[in-house]
N, CA, C and O atoms as a MOPAC input file, in Angstrom:
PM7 MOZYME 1SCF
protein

 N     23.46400 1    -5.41100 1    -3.72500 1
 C     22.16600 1    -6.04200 1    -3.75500 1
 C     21.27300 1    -5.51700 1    -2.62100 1
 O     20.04400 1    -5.54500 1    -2.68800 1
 N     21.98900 1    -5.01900 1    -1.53800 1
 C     21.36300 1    -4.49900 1    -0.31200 1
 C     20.73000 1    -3.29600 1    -0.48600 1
 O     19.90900 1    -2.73900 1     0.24300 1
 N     21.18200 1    -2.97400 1    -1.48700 1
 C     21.06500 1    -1.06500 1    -1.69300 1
 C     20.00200 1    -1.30100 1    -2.78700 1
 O     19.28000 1    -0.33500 1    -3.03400 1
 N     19.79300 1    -2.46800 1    -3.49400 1
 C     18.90300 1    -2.35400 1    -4.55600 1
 C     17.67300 1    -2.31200 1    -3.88800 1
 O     16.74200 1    -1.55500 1    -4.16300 1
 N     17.71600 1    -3.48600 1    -2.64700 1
 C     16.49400 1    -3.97200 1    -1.97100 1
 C     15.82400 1    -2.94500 1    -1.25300 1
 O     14.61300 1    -2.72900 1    -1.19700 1
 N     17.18100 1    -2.06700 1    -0.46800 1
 C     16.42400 1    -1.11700 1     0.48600 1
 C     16.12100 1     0.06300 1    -0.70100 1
 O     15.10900 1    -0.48400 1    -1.14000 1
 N     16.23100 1     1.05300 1    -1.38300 1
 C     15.63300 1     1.39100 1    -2.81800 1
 C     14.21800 1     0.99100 1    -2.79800 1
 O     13.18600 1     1.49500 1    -2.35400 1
 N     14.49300 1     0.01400 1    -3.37100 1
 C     12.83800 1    -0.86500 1    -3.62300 1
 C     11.95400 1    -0.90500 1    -2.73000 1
 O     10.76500 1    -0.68700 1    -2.96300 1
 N     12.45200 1    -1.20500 1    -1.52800 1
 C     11.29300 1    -0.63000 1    -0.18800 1
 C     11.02700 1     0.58800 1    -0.03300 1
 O      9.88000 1     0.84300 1     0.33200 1
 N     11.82500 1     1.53900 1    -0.21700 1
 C     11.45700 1     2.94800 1     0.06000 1
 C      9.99100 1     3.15700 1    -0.58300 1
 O      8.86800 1     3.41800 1    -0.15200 1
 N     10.78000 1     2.82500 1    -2.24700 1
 C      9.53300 1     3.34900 1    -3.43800 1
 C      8.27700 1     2.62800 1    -2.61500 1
 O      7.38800 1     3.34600 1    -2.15800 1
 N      8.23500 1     1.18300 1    -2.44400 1
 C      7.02500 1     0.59600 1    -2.34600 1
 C      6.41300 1     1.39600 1    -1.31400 1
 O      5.29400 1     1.87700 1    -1.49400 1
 N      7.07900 1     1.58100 1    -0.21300 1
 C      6.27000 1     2.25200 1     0.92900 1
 C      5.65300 1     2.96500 1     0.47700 1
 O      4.42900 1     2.85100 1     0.41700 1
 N      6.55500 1     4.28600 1    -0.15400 1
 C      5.31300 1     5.61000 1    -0.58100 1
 C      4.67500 1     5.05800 1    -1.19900 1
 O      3.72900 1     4.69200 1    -0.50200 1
 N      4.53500 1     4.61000 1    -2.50600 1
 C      3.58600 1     3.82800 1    -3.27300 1
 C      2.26000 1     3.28100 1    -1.88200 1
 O      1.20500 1     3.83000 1    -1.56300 1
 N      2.78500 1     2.27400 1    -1.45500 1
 C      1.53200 1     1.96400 1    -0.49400 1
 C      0.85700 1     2.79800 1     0.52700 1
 O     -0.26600 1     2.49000 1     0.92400 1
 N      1.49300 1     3.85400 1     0.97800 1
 C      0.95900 1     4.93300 1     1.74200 1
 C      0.15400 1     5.61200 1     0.58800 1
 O     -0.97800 1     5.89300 1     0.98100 1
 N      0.37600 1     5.95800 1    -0.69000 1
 C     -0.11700 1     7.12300 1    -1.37000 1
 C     -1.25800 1     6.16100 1    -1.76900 1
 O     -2.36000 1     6.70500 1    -1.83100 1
 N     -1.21800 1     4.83500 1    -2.05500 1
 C     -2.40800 1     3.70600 1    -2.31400 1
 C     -3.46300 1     4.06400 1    -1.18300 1
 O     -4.45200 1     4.76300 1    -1.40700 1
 N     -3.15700 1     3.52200 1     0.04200 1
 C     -4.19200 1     3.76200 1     1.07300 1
 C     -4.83300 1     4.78600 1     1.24600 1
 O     -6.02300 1     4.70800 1     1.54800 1
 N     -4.07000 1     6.25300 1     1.06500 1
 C     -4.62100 1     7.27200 1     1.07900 1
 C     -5.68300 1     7.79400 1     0.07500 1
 O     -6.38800 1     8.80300 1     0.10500 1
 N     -5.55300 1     6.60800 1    -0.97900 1
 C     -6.07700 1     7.44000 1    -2.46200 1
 C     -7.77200 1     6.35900 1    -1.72300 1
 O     -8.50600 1     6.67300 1    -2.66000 1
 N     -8.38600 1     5.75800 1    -1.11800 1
 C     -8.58300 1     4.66500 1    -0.69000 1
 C    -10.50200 1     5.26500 1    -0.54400 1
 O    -10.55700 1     5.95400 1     0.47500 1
 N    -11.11800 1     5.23200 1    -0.84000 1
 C    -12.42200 1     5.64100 1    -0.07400 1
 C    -13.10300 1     4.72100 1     1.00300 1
 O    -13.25700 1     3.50700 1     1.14100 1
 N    -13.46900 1     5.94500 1     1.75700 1
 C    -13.55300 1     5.73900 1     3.30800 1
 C    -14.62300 1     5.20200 1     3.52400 1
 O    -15.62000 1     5.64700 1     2.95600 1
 N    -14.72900 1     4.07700 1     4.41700 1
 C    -15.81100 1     3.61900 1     4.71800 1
 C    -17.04400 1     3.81100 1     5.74500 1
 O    -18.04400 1     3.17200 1     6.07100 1
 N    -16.44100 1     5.01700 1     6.07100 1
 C    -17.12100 1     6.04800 1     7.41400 1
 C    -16.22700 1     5.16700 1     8.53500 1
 O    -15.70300 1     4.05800 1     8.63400 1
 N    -16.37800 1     6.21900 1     9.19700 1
 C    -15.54100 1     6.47000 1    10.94900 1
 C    -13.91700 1     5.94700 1    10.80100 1
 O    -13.43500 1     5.48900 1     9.76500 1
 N    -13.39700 1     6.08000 1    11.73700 1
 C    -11.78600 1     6.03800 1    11.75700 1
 C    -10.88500 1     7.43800 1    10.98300 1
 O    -11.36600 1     8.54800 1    10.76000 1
 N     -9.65300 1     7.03800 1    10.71700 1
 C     -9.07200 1     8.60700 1     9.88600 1
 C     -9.15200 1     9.01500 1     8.68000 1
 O     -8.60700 1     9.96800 1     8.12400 1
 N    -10.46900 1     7.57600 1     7.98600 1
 C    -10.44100 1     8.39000 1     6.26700 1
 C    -11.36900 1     9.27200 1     6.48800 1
 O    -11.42100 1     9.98100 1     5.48200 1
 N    -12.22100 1     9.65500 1     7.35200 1
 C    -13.08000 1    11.19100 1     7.91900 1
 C    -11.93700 1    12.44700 1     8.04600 1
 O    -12.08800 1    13.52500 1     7.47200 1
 N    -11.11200 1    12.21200 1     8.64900 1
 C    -10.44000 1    13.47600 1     8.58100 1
 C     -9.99400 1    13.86900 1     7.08200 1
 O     -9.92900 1    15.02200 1     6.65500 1
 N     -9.74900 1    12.89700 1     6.48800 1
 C     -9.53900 1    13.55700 1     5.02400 1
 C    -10.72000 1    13.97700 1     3.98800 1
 O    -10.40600 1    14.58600 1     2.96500 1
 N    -12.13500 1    13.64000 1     4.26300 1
 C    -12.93900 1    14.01800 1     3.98500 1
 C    -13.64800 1    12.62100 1     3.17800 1
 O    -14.47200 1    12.47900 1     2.27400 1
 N    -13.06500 1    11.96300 1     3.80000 1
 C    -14.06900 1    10.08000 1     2.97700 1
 C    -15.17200 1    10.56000 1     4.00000 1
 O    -15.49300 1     9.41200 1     4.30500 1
 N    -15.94900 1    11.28400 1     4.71800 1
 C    -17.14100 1    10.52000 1     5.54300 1
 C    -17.96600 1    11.98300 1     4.41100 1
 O    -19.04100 1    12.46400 1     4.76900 1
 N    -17.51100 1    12.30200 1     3.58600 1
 C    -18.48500 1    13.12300 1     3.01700 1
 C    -18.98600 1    13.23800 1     1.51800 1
 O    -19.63100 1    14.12000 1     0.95100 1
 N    -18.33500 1    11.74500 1     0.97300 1
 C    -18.29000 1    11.29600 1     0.38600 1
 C    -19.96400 1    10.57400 1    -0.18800 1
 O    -20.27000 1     9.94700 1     0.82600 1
 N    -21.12300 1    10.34400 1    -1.19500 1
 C    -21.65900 1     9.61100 1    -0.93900 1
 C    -22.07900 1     8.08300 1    -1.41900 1
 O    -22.09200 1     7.80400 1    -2.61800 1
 N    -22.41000 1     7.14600 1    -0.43300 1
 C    -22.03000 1     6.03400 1    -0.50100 1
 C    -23.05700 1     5.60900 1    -2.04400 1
 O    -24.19200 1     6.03300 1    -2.26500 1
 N    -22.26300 1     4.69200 1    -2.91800 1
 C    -22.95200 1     4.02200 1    -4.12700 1
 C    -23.18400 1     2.20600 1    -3.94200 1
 O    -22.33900 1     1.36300 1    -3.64400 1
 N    -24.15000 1     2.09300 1    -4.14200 1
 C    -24.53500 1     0.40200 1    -4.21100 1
 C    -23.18200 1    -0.68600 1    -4.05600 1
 O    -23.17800 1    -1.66100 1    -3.30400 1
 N    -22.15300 1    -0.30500 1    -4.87200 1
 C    -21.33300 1    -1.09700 1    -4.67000 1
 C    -19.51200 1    -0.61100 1    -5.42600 1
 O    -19.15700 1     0.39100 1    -6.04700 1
 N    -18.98000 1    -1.47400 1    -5.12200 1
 C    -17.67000 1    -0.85400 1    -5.80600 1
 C    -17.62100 1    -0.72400 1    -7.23800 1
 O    -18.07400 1    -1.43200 1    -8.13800 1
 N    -16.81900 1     0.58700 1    -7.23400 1
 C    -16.38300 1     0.74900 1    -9.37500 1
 C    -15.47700 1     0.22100 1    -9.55100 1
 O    -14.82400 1    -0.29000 1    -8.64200 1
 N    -15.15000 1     0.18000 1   -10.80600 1
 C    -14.08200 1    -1.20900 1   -11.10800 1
 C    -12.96000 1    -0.26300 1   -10.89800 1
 O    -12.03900 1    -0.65700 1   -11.61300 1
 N    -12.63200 1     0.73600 1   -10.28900 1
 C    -11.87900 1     1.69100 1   -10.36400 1
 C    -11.47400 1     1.61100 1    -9.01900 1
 O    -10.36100 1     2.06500 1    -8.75200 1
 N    -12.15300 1     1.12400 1    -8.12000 1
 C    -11.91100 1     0.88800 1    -6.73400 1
 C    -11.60100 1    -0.30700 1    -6.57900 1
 O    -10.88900 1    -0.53000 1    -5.60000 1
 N    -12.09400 1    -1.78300 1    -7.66200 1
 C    -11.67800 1    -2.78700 1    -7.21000 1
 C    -10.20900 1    -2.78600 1    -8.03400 1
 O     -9.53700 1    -3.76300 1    -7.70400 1
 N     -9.71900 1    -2.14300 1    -8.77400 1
 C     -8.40200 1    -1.93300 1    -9.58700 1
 C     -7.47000 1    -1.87500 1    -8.01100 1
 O     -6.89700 1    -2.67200 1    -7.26800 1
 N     -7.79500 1    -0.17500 1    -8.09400 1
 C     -7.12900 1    -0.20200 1    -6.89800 1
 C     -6.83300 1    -0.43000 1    -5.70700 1
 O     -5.87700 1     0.04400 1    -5.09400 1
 N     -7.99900 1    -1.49800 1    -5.14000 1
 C     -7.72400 1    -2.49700 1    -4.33400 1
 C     -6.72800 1    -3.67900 1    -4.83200 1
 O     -5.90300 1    -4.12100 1    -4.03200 1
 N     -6.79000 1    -4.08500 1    -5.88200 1
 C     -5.29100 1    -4.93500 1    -6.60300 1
 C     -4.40500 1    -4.77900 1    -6.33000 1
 O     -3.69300 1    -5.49000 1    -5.62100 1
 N     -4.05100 1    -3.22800 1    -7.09100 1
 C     -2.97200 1    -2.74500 1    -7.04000 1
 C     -2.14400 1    -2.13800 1    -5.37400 1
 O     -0.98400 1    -1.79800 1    -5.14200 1
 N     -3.10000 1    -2.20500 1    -4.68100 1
 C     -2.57400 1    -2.07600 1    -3.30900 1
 C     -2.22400 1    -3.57000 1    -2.98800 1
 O     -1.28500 1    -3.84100 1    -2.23900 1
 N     -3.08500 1    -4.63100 1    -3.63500 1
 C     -2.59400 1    -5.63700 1    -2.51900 1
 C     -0.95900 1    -6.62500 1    -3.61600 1
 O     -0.04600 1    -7.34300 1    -3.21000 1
 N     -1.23800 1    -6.25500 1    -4.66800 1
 C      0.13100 1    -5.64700 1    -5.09100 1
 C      1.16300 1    -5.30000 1    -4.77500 1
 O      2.11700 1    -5.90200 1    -4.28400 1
 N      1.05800 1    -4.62800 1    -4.96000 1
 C      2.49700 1    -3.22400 1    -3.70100 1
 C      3.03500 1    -3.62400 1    -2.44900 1
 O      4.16200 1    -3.38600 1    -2.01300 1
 N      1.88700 1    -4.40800 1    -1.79100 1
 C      2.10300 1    -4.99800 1    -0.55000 1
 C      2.64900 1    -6.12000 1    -0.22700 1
 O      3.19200 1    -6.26900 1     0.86800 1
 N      2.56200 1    -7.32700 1    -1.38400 1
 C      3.14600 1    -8.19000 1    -1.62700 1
 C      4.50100 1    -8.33500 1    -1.77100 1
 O      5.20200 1    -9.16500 1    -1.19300 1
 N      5.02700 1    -7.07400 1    -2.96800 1
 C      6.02200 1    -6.59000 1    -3.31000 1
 C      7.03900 1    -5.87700 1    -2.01100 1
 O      8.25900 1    -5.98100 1    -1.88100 1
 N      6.17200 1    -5.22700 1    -1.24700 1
 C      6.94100 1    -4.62100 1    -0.11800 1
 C      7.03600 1    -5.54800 1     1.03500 1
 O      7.90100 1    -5.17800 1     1.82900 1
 N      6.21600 1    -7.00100 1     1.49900 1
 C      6.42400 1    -7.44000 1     2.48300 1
 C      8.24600 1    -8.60200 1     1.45600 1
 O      9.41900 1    -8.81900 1     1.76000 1
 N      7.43400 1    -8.90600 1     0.41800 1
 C      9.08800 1    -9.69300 1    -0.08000 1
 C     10.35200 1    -8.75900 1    -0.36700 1
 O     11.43600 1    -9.01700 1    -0.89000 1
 N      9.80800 1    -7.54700 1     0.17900 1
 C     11.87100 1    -7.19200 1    -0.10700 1
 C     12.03800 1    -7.18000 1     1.31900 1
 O     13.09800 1    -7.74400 1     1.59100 1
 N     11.30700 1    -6.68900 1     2.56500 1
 C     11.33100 1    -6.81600 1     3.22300 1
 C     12.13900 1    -8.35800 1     3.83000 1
 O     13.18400 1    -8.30000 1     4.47700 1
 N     11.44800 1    -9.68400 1     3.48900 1
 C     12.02300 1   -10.97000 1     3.51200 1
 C     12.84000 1   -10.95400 1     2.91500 1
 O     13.46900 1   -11.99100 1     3.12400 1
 N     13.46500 1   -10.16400 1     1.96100 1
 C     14.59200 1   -10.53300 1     0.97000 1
 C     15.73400 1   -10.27000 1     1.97300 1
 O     16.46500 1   -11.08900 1     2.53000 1
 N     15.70200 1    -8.54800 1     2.09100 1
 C     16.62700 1    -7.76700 1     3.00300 1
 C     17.27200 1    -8.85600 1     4.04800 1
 O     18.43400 1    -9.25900 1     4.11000 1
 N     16.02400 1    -9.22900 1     4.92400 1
 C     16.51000 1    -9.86600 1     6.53800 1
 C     17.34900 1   -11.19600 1     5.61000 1
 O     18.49300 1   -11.54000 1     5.91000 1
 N     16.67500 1   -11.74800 1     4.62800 1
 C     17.66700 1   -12.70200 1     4.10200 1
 C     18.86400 1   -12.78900 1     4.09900 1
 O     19.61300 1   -13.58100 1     4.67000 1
 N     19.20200 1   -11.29100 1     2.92000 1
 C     20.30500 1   -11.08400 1     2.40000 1
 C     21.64900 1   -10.32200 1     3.58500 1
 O     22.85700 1   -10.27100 1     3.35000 1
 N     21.08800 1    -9.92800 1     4.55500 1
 C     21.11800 1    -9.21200 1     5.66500 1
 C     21.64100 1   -10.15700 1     6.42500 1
 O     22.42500 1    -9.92100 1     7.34400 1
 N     21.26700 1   -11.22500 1     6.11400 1
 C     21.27900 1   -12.37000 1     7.71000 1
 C     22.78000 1   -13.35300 1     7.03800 1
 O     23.57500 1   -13.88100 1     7.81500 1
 N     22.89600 1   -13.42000 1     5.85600 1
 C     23.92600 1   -13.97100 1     5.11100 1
 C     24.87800 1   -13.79600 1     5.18100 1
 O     25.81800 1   -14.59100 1     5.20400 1
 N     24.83800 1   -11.47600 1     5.28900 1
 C     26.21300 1   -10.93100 1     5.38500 1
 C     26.97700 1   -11.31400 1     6.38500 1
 O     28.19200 1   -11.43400 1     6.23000 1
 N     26.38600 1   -11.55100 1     7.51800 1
 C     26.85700 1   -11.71500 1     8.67000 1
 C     27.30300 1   -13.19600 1     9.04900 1
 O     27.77400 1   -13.43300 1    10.16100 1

Protein backbone atom coordinates (compact mmCIF):
# COMPACT_ATOMS: atom_id res chain seq x y z
CA UNK A 1 0.00 0.00 0.00
CA UNK A 2 3.14 2.13 0.68
CA UNK A 3 4.50 1.60 -2.73
CA UNK A 4 1.08 2.37 -4.25
CA UNK A 5 1.03 5.75 -2.34
CA UNK A 6 4.62 6.72 -2.95
CA UNK A 7 3.91 5.85 -7.02
CA UNK A 8 1.03 8.14 -6.82
CA UNK A 9 3.06 11.01 -5.45
CA UNK A 10 5.74 10.76 -7.83
CA UNK A 11 3.13 10.94 -10.88
CA UNK A 12 1.27 13.83 -9.07
CA UNK A 13 4.39 15.84 -8.56
CA UNK A 14 5.42 15.85 -12.22
CA UNK A 15 1.90 16.33 -13.13
CA UNK A 16 1.91 19.49 -10.81
CA UNK A 17 5.29 20.81 -11.80
CA UNK A 18 4.41 20.30 -15.63
CA UNK A 19 0.78 22.14 -14.49
CA UNK A 20 2.59 25.22 -13.10
CA UNK A 21 4.89 25.40 -15.78
CA UNK A 22 2.22 25.16 -18.53
CA UNK A 23 0.80 28.34 -16.30
CA UNK A 24 0.81 32.00 -17.93
CA UNK A 25 2.82 34.48 -16.35
CA UNK A 26 1.68 37.25 -14.73
CA UNK A 27 4.79 39.46 -15.31
CA UNK A 28 7.89 39.55 -12.96
CA UNK A 29 9.18 36.56 -10.89
CA UNK A 30 10.46 33.16 -12.95
CA UNK A 31 7.50 32.82 -15.44
CA UNK A 32 9.79 35.75 -17.36
CA UNK A 33 12.55 33.53 -17.73
CA UNK A 34 10.47 31.17 -19.62
CA UNK A 35 9.14 33.75 -21.73
CA UNK A 36 5.44 34.55 -19.87
CA UNK A 37 6.60 38.40 -19.68
CA UNK A 38 6.32 38.36 -23.54
CA UNK A 39 3.36 37.15 -23.73
CA UNK A 40 0.37 39.70 -24.45
CA UNK A 41 -1.90 40.43 -21.72
CA UNK A 42 -5.97 39.79 -22.76
CA UNK A 43 -8.96 41.39 -20.72
CA UNK A 44 -9.40 38.40 -18.83
CA UNK A 45 -8.97 34.60 -18.45
CA UNK A 46 -9.90 31.80 -21.32
CA UNK A 47 -11.76 29.09 -20.17
CA UNK A 48 -8.65 27.26 -21.08
CA UNK A 49 -6.78 28.92 -18.33
CA UNK A 50 -9.56 28.72 -15.87
CA UNK A 51 -9.65 24.69 -16.81
CA UNK A 52 -6.30 24.62 -16.02
CA UNK A 53 -6.32 26.40 -13.02
CA UNK A 54 -8.84 23.37 -11.79
CA UNK A 55 -6.98 20.96 -12.86
CA UNK A 56 -3.91 22.19 -10.96
CA UNK A 57 -5.83 22.76 -7.92
CA UNK A 58 -6.80 19.19 -8.54
CA UNK A 59 -3.54 17.53 -8.66
CA UNK A 60 -2.76 19.36 -5.61
CA UNK A 61 -5.38 18.14 -3.59
CA UNK A 62 -4.60 14.73 -4.79
CA UNK A 63 -0.85 15.18 -3.99
CA UNK A 64 -1.19 16.94 -0.56
CA UNK A 65 -3.71 13.56 0.43
CA UNK A 66 -1.23 10.90 -0.45
CA UNK A 67 1.11 12.82 1.10
CA UNK A 68 -1.36 12.56 4.51
CA UNK A 69 -2.04 9.12 3.53
CA UNK A 70 1.79 8.02 3.44
CA UNK A 71 2.68 9.78 7.05
CA UNK A 72 -0.58 7.85 8.03
CA UNK A 73 0.14 4.64 6.72
CA UNK A 74 3.84 5.22 7.61
CA UNK A 75 3.08 6.15 11.18
CA UNK A 76 0.98 2.74 11.67
CA UNK A 77 3.90 0.62 10.40
CA UNK A 78 5.74 1.52 13.17
Amino acid sequence: MVIGFSIALIVFSVLLMMLVLMHKGKGGGLSDMFGGGMQSSVGGSSVAERNLDRITIVIGLLWFACIIALGVLMKLDS
